[in-house]
C-alpha positions, 0 to 999 in steps of 0.5 A: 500500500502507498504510504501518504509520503509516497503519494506526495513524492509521486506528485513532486515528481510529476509536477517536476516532469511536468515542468520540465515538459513544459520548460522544454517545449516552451523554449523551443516554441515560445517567443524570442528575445530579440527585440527588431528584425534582424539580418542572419547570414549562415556561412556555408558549411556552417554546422549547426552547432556554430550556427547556433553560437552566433544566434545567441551571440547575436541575441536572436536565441537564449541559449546555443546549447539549448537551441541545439539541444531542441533542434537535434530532438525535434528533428530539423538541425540538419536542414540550415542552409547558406545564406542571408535571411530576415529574423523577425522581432520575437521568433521563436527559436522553432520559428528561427530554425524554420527561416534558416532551413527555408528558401526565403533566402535575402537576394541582393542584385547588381545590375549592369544595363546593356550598354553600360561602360566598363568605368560605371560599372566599376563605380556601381561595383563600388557603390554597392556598400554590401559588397566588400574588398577594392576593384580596378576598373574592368576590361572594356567589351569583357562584362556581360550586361544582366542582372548579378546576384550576391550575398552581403560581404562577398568580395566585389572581385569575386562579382565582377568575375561571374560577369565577365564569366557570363560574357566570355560564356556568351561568346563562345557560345554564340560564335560556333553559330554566326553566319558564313562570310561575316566582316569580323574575324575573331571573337574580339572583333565580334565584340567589338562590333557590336559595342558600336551596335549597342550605342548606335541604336536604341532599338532592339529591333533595328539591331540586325540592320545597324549591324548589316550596314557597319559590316557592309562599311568595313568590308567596301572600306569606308570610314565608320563615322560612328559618334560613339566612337569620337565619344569614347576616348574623352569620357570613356563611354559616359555621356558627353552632354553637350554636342560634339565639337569639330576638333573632336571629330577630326581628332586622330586616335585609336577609336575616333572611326571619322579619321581611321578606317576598320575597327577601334582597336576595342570595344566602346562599352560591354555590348548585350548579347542581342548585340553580339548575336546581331553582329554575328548574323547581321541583316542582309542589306546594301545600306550604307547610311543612317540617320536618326528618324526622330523616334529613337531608331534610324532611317537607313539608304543604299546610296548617298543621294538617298541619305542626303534627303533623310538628312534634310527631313531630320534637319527639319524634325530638329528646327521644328523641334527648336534643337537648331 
């Protein structure tokens, strides 16, 4: 038979279990201490135990040994992956370890436009406080305009290499198709090529033509007479902002195409790969002229007579337009 002191001891006891259940439980599911939302990045190949260290050092969790503890027994430690995430104010430590084996992955992007000179990309590399260690301006022609991701602290050299990965990626996968007979002889010139096709033309649409009419140049041997090109060498492919001045145009260099016939000697901007691809299957054409329409795109001719009278009507858009 119980004795009463057995009885009393026997709830004791429960009451104990109990409380531990509860204590145990509750430090899993109940609310955290940290106050407003935090930034976390698990670095890759963190273990969960590490994990853990920086939580509590950060203030999100009570306790590493205890979040450890409860992850292993509720069977989710294994599932933390690499990256930056969001911790809202007061997550539970189940909520936190929720968020940290989620996708819900914080995505941070840089984005180099088409067209985008190497020296603004450097500068926008710069900019980008999240990113971490110095950076010399990159080649011209070698970074593929789209859109990076990366995570915060990574090295800004270490972005600037997926872009010029992706553009060298491109072209060798672009040249293997390009058509037979082109102007350009090489992936260097391809690209080239179409850093002018790029500044040249606002249009996606025309940049097959622009690309016909500039191949049909180099290969009969008349000057380019591309503006970009004159541009180029005074402002490294940044807006110039003003008209461009006589003494520019008949200045003789690597790039200005007014005083030297072919090619500059290289790209002008990093080019799209709509441009590249435009230069490697250009539009079968005898145009040899163009000249601005107004609307943002080109009128083209075969002959000069042609291009002459497109040159009066664009005149006349201006004078009406109060340019002249």
């Amino acid at each position: 038979m119980i004795s009463r002191r057995g009885c009393v001891l026997a709830a004791v006891a429960a009451i104990v279990f109990v409380g531990s259940l509860w204590a145990f439980f509750g430090g899993w599911y109940g609310s955290g201490p940290l106050e407003k939302e935090r930034h976390f990045i698990v670095p890759n190949g963190a273990s969960l135990a590490a994990v853990a260290e920086r939580l509590e050092e950060q203030g999100v969790i009570r306790s590493a040994t205890g979040f450890t503890l409860r992850a292993r027994f509720f069977g989710g430690g294994s599932g933390i992956k690499a990256g930056e995430f969001a911790i809202p104010p007061h997550a539970s430590p189940s909520r936190v370890l929720a968020i940290l084996s989620s996708d819900d992955v914080i995505r941070r992007f840089v984005t180099v436009p088409e067209g985008m000179p190497s020296i603004m990309v450097y500068e926008r590399l710069m900019a980008q406080q999240a990113l971490s260690g110095d950076l010399v301006v990159p080649k011209e022609g070698s970074v593929l305009p789209d859109s990076y991701a990366f995570e915060k602290g990574e090295p800004r050299e270490a972005v600037l290499r997926r872009m010029q990965t992706a553009m060298s990626r491109t072209i060798k996968e672009l040249w293997p198709a390009r058509a037979s007979n082109l102007v350009v002889k090489t992936p260097e010139e391809a690209i080239t090529l179409a850093s002018i096709v790029e500044k040249e033309t606002g249009k996606p649409s025309e940049r097959r033509m622009v690309a016909g009419l500039y191949s049909n140049r180099l290969r009969t041997g008349m000057l380019l007479q591309a503006d970009p090109t004159i541009i180029y060498p005074i402002t490294k492919g940044k807006r110039l902002g003003r008209r461009i001045l006589q003494s520019e145009i008949r200045a003789v260099n690597d790039y200005n195409t007014y005083t030297m016939v072919g090619l500059p000697k290289g790209p002008i901007t990093n080019p799209s790969r709509a441009s590249i691809a435009a230069v490697l299957n250009p539009a079968k054409t005898e145009a040899l002229y163009m000249v601005a329409d107004g609307t943002g795109g080109h009128v083209f001719a075969n002959t000069l007579e042609e291009h002459n009278r497109n040159v009066a009507k664009w005149f006349a858009i201006r004078r009406e337009r109060g340019e002249l």
